[in-house]
Structures are given as C-alpha cells and as structure tokens.
SEBADO-45814 format. One line per 4 residues: number of its first residue (from 1); for each residue x, y, z of N, C-alpha, C. Coordinates in steps of 0.2 Angstrom, whole numbers. Layout:
# residues N
NUM = X,Y,Z,X,Y,Z,X,Y,Z | ...
END
This chain:
# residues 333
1 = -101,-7,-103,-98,-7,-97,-94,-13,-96 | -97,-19,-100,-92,-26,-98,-86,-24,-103 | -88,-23,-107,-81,-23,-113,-76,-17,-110 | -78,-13,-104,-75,-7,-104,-70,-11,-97
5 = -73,-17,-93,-71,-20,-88,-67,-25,-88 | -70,-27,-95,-61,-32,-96,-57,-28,-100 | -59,-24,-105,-50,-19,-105,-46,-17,-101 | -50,-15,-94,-46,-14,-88,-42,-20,-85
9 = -45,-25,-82,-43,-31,-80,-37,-34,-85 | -37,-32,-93,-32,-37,-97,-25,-33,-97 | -28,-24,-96,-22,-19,-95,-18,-23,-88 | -22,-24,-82,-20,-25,-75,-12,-30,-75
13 = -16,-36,-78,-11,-39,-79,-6,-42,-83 | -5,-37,-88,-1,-36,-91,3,-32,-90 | 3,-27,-85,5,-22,-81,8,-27,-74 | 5,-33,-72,8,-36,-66,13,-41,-70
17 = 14,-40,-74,17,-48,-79,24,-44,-80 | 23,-36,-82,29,-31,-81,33,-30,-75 | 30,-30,-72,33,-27,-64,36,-33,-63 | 32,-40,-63,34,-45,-60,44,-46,-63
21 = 43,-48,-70,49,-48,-74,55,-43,-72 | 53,-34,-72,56,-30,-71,60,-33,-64 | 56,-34,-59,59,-35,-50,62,-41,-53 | 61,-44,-54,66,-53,-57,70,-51,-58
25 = 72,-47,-63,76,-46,-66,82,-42,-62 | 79,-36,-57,84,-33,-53,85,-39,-46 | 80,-42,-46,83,-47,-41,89,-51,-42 | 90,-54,-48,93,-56,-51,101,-53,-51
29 = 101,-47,-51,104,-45,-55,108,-41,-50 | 105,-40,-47,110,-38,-39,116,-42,-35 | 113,-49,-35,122,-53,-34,126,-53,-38 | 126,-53,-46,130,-53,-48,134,-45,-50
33 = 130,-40,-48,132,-33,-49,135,-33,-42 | 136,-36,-36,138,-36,-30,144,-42,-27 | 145,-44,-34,149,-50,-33,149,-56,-30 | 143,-55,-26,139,-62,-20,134,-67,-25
37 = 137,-73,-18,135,-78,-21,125,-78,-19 | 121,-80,-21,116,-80,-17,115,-88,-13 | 118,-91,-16,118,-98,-12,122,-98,-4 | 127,-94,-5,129,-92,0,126,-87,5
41 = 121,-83,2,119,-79,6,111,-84,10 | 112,-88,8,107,-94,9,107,-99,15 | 114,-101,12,118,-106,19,123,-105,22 | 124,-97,23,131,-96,28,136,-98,23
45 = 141,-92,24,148,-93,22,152,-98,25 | 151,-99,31,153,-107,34,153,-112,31 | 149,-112,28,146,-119,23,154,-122,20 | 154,-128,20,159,-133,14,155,-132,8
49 = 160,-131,5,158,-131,-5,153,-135,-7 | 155,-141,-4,149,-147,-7,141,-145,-5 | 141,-141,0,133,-140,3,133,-133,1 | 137,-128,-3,135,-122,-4,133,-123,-13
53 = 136,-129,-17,135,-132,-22,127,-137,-24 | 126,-138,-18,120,-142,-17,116,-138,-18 | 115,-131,-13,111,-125,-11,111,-125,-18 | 118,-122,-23,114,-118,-30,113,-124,-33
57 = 114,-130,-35,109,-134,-39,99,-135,-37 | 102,-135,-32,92,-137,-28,89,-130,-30 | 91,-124,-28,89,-117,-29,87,-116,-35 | 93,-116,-40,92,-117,-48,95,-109,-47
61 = 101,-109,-43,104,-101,-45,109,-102,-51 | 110,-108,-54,115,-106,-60,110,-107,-65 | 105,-109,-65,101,-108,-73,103,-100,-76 | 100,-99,-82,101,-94,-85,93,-89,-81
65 = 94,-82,-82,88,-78,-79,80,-79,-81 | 80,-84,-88,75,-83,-89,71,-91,-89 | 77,-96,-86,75,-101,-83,74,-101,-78 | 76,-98,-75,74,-95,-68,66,-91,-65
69 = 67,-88,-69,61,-84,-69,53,-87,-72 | 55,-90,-76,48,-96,-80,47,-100,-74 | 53,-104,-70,51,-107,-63,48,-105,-59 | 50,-97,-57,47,-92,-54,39,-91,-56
73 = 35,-89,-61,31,-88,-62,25,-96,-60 | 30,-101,-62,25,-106,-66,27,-108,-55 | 31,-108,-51,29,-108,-41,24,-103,-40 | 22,-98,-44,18,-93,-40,10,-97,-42
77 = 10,-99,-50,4,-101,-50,4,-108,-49 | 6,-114,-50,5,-120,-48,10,-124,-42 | 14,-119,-41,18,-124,-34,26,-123,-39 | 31,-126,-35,38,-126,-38,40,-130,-31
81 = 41,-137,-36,49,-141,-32,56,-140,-34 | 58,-140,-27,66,-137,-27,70,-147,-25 | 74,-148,-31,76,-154,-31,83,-153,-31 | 88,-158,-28,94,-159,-29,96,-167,-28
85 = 95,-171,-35,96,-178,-34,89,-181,-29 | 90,-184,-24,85,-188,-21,81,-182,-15 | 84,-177,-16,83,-172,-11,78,-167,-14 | 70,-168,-12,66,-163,-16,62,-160,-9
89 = 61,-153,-12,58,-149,-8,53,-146,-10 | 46,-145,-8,40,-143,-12,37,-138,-9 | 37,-131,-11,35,-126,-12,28,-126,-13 | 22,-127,-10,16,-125,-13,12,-118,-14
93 = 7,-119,-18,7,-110,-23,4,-107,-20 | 3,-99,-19,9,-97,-22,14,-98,-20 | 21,-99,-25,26,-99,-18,31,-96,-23 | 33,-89,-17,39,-84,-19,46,-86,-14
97 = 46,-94,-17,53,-95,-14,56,-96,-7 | 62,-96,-5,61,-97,2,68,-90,6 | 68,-87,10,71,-82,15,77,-83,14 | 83,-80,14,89,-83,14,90,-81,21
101 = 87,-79,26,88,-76,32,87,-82,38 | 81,-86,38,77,-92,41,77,-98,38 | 76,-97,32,76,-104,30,69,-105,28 | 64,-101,27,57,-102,29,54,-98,23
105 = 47,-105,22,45,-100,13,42,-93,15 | 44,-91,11,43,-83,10,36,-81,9 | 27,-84,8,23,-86,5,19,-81,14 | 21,-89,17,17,-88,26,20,-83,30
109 = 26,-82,29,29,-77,33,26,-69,29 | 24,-66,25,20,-63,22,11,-62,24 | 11,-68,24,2,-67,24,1,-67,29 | 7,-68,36,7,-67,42,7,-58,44
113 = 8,-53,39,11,-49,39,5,-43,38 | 3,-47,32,-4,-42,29,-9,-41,32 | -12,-45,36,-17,-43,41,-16,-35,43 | -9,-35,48,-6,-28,49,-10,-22,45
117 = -5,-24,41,-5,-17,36,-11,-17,33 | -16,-20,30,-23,-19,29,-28,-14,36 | -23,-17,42,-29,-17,46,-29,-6,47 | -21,-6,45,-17,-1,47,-20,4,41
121 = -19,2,35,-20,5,28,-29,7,28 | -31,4,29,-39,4,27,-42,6,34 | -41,5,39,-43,10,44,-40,19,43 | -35,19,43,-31,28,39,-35,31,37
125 = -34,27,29,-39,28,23,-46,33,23 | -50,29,29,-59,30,30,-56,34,35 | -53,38,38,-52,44,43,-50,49,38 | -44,45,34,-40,54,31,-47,56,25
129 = -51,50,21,-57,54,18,-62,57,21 | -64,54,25,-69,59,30,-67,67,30 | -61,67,35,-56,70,37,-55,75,31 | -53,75,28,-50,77,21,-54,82,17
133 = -61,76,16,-66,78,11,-72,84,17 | -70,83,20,-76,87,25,-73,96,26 | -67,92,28,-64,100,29,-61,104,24 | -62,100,17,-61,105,11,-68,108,6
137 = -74,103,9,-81,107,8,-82,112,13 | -82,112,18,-81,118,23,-77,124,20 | -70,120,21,-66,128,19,-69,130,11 | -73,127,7,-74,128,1,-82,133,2
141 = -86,131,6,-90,133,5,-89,140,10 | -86,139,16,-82,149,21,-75,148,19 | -75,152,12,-69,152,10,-68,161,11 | -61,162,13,-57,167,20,-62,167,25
145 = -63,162,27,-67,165,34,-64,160,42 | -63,163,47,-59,160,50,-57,152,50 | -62,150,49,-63,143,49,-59,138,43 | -60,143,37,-55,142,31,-47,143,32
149 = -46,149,37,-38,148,36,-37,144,40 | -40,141,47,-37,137,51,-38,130,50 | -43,130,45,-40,122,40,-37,124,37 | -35,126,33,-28,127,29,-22,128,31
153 = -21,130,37,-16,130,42,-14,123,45 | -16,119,48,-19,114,50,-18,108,42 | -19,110,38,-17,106,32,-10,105,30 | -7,111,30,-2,113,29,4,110,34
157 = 3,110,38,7,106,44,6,99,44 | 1,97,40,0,90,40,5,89,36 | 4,91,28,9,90,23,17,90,25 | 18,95,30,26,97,32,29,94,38
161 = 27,89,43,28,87,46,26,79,45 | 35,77,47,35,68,41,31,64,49 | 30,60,48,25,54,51,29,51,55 | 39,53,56,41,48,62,41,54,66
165 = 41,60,66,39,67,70,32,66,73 | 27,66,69,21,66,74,20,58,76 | 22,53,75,19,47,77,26,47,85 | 31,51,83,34,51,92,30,54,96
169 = 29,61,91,27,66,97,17,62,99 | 16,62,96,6,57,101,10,51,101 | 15,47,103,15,44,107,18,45,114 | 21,50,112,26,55,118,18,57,124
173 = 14,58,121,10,64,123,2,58,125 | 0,54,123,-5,49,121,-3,42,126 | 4,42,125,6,33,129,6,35,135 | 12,36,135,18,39,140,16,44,143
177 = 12,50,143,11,56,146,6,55,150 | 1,54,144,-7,55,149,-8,49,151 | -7,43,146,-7,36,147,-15,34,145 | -14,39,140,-23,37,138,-24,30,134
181 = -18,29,131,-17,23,126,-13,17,126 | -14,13,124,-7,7,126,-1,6,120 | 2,5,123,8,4,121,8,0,114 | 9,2,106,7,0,99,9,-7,100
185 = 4,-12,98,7,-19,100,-1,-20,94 | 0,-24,91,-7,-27,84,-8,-32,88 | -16,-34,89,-20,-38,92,-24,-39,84 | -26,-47,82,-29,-47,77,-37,-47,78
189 = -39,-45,75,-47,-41,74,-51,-48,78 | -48,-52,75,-55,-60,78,-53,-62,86 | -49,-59,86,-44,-62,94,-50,-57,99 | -47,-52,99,-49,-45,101,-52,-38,100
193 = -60,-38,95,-60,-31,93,-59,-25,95 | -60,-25,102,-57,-19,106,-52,-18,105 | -46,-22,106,-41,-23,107,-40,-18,104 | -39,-21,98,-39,-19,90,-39,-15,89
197 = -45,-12,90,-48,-4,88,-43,1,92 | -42,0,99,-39,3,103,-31,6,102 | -27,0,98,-20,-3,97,-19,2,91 | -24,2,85,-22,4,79,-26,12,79
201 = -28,17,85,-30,23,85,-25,29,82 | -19,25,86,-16,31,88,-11,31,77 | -9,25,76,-7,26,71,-11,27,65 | -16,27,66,-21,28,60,-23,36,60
205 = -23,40,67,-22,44,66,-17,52,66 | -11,46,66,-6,49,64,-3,49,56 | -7,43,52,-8,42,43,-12,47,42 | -18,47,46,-21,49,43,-23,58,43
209 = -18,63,47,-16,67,48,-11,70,43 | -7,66,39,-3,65,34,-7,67,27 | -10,61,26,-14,61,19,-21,65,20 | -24,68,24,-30,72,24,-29,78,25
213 = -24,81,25,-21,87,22,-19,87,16 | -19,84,13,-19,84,4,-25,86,2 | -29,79,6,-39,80,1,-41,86,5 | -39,90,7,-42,93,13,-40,98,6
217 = -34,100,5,-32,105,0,-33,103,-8 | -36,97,-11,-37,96,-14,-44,95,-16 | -47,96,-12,-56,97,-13,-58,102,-12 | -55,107,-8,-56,115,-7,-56,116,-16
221 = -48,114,-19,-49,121,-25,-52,115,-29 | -55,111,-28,-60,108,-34,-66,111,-33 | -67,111,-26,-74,114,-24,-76,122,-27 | -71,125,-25,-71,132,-27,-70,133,-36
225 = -68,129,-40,-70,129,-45,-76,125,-48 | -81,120,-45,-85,119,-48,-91,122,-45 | -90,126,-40,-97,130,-37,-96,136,-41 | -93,138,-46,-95,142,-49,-97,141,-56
229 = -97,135,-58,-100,133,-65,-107,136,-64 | -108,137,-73,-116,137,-75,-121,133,-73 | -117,126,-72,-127,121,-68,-126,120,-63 | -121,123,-58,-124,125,-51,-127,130,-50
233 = -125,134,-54,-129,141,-54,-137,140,-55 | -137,136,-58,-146,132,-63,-147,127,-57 | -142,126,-53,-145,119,-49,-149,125,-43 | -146,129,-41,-148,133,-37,-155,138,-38
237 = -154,137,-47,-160,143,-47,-165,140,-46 | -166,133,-49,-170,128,-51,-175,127,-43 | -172,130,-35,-174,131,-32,-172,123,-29 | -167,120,-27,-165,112,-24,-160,117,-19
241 = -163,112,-14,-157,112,-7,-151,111,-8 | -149,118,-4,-140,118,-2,-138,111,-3 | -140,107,1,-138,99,2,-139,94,-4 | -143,96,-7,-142,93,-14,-137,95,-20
245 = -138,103,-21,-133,108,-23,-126,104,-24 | -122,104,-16,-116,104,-13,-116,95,-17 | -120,90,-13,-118,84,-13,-119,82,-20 | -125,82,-24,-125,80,-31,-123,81,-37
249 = -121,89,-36,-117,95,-41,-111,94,-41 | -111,98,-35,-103,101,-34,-98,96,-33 | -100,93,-28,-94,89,-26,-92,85,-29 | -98,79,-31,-100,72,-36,-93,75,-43
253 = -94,81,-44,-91,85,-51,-83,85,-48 | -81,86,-42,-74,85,-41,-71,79,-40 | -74,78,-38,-71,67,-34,-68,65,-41 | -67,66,-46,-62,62,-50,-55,64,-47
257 = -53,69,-48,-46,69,-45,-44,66,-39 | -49,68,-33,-47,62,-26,-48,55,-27 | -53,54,-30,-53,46,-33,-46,45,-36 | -42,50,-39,-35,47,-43,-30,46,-37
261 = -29,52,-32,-23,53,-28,-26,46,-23 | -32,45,-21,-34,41,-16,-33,33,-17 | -34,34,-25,-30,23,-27,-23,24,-29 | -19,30,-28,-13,28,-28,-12,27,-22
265 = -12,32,-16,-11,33,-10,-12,26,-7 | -17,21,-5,-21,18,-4,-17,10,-6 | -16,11,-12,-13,7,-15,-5,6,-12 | -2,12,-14,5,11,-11,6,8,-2
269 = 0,11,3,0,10,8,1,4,10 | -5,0,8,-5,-7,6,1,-11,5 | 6,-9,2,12,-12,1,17,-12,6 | 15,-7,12,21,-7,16,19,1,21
273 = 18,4,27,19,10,26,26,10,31 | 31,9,29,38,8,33,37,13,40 | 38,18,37,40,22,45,33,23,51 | 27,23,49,23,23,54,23,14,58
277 = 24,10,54,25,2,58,31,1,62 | 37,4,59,42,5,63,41,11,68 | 36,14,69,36,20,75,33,16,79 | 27,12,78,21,12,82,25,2,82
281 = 29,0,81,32,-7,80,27,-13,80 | 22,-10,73,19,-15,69,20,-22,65 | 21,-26,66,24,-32,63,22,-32,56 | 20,-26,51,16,-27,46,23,-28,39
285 = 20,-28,33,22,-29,26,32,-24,25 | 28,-17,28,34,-12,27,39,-13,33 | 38,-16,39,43,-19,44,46,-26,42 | 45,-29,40,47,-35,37,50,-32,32
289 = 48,-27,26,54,-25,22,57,-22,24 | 59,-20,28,65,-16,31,70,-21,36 | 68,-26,39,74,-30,42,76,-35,36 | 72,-37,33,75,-40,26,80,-36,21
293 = 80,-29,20,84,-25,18,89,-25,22 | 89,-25,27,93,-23,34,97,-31,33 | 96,-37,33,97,-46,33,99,-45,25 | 99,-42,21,101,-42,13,97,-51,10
297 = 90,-51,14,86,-57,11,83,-54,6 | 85,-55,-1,83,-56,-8,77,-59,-8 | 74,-63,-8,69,-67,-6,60,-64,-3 | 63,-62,2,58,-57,6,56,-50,4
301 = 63,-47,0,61,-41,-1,59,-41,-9 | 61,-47,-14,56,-47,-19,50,-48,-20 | 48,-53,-12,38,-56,-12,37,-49,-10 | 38,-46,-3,35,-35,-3,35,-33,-9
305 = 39,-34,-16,40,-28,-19,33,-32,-23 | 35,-38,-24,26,-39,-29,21,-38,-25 | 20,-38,-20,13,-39,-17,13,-30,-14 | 17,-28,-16,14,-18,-16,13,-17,-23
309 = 16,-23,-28,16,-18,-35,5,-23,-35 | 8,-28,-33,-2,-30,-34,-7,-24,-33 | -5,-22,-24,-10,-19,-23,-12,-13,-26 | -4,-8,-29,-6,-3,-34,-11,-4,-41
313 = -8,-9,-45,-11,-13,-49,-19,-12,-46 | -21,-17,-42,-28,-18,-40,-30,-10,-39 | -27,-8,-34,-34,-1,-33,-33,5,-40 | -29,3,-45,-29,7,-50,-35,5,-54
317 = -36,-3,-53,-42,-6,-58,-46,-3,-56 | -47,-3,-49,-54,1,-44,-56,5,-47 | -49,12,-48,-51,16,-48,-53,19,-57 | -50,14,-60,-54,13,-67,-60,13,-66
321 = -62,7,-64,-69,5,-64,-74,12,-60 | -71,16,-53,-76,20,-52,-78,26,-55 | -72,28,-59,-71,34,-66,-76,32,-70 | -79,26,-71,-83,24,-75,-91,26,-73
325 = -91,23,-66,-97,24,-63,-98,32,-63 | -93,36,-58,-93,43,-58,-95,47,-62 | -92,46,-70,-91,53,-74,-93,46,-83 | -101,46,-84,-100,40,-89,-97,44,-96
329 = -94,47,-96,-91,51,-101,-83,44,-101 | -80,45,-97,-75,41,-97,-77,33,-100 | -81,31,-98,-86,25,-100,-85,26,-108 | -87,28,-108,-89,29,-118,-85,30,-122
333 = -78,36,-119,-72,36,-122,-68,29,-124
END
C-alpha cells in the first residue's frame, strides 16, 4: 500500500509541474500574441517610458520564458525579489506575483477568496452525495414504481436546467418572496456559525441540485446492475439483512464510478464555481476569476488557474488512494 501511495503522490506532482509550465507558458504567451505590453498593463498607459522601463526590468518581463518561469517556480517555493537597481521588492512564498489591476500580491488576495469557495464547494458536495446516493438506491431498489420515475424526473431537470436559472428562480422565490432567507452575503465560519450556515443554504442547494442528479442517475444503473450479480444472490441466500445485502454488496460494488465522477466534480468546484458565486455574489475563487478576466490581470487569472489545477491534482490523489481502500484489486494492479 506504501509503495502504491507514493507512485500516486510522485505521479501528482509531476502532473502539477505540467500544468504549472503549460499555464506559464500561455501566460506568457498571450501579450505577445495580443501585441501588449504587460509592463504597461501593470502601470497604466499614462506612465513615461522611464517608469514603464523600470516596471519591465523590476518584473523581469524581458527575460527570455524560461528565465522567467524558473523565477516563477523558485517565488512559489522560496520567495522571489523583484529588483530594479536600489529598488527591491520582496514577494514572500508562496508568491504568484503581483495584480496588474491593484498593485497587490496576488498570494493574499487569493487566500482571501478560498475560504468562500471551500465553504461553498464542500458544503454542496455532502448534500448532492447524500442526495444523489439516496435517491438512486431507492429508485434502484422500486425500480418503475412511482417513486422511481419521479426521481428520475426530478433528476432530469436537475441535469437541464443551468445553475444561473435555478439559483434566480430560489432566490426569486426564498429571498425576495417569502423572505425566508437573507440576502447571499458570506460570513466566515469563526465570525458567525449561524450566519454561515444560514448565508450558504440556498447556494449549496442550488449546486447541489445540479450534481445530484447525476449520482442520482448514476447509482440507480450501477445498482440495478449489481443487484443482479451471482454474490448478491448468495449474500441473500445465505439468509443476511436487506440492509447488509444493499450496503456491503451492492452498493460498496458500485461506488467506484461515483468515487470517479465525485473527485473530478469536487475537485473542479474547488477552483472556482463562477456562475453560482456570481448569482449568489460570493466573493469566492471563480468571482475573482471573472473580474480579473473582465480587468485583463494576467497575474490573478494564472494564481485561479494553478490553484484549480492543484485542487484537481489533489482530489484525483484522494481518489487513487480510495480506489485502493474500496476495490483492493486496484491495490495489487
């Protein structure tokens, strides 16, 4: 199992060491496929030459790409000073640089951001599985029976109906209407539990209305295929509870698949989930990426794109390692 836990871990980050370079590279590679200066996108087109010349020596936008980039990796892990003659500036680690929008390292204005989206992503998460997994063992075990097609119904409209549609329509109906809920505004967990809880209800279950009709339809046809193997049949005859049946046979025996769809989903969230933050006006990861896209700050939108490509990374590793626990078939391969 160790030796199976660090070929995961060495795969990880050599998979982060890819991404990293690939996004550099198109960072890179966009002012000059758009004609722009980045030093000027840095200090206003206003600027006198002498102080837009400053800006690219200090920054180190004329070094060649992969002088640049060895800076880059070697600020993420030990810090990076930005010098211009007697003029230095110190970036402590990690550091991705500084906004060309603010002026402000890009580092804190980030980790100001992720609380959000964690609070956001990993609350969803534990509703759309419950959610998800519940009503696709149900519909699997009364399969055509009313209960079956009105979650499947009910699933189906989650998949087809995008997240700025239902995340207006509950808060059309939840804020505004009935006035059961307050107005989306993020209170951090330590400030305010209630708060909290209260503040991230409506968008959690408006995520998780979205992704729980998937596992909802993705656990039904796992279920309905493994409740008909040979060692259910045995687990049955053998004379063991429904309930042991269901949960240590059948289910246990489908969970790789949602294990899979659940570390990408989960993973990808974590980076950003743009249109529910912007619905519910979240100050989280994928709102910051989107004014930064909108502000053309290179800077901002390279730390989002590494720190989504991490969290994939990361819960891919997870989901190596529970493939291992789950099914030790995998283990041994």
């Amino acid at each position: 199992m160790l030796a199976y836990i660090v070929r995961r871990v060495i795969n990880a980050i050599i998979t982060l060491l890819v991404v990293t370079a690939v996004t550099f590279g198109i960072f890179f590679a966009i002012p000059k496929a758009t004609g722009s200066d980045p030093a000027l996108l840095y200090i206003g087109k206003q600027s006198d030459p002498a102080a837009i010349e400053g800006i690219r020596q200090k920054m180190g936008f004329d070094d060649p790409i992969y002088v640049q980039y060895g800076k880059f990796l070697k600020g993420i892990v030990a810090g990076r000073d930005y010098a211009n003659g007697p003029d230095v500036t110190h970036c402590p680690a990690p550091c991705l640089g500084y906004s060309f929008a603010t002026e402000q390292e890009v580092t804190p204005l980030l980790l100001e951001d992720i609380p959000v989206t964690l609070s956001l992503a990993l609350g969803a998460a534990v509703l759309w599985l419950i959610m998800g997994i519940s009503f696709g063992v149900i519909s699997a075990l009364r399969r055509g029976s009313f209960v079956d097609r009105a979650a499947m119904t009910t699933a189906l409209a989650g998949v087809s109906l995008p997240v700025y549609f239902t995340g207006l329509l509950s808060s059309a109906i939840f804020v505004y209407w009935l006035g059961w809920l307050p107005q989306g505004q993020y209170v951090p967990f330590l400030e305010n539990p209630a708060d909290w809880f209260v503040n991230l209800i409506l968008p959690w279950i408006t995520l998780a209305f979205l992704f729980a009709a998937t596992y909802a339809r993705l656990t039904r046809a796992n279920m309905l295929e493994t409740l008909g193997e040979d060692y259910v049949r045995t687990a049955r005859a053998k004379g063991l509870t429904e309930r042991v049946v269901i949960g240590k046979h059948a289910l246990r025996s489908g969970l790789t698949p949602i294990v899979t769809v659940f570390g990408l989903d989960l993973g990808a969230l974590l980076g950003g989930a743009v249109l529910t933050e912007t619905v519910f006006n979240l100050r989280g990861l994928g709102y910051q990426a989107l004014t930064a896209i909108r502000q053309n700050d290179l800077p901002i939108i390279l730390g989002v794109t590494l720190i989504a490509a991490f969290f994939i990374v990361f819960a891919n590793l997870i989901v190596d390692l529970v493939y291992g626990w789950i099914d030790p078939r995998v283990r041994l391969a």
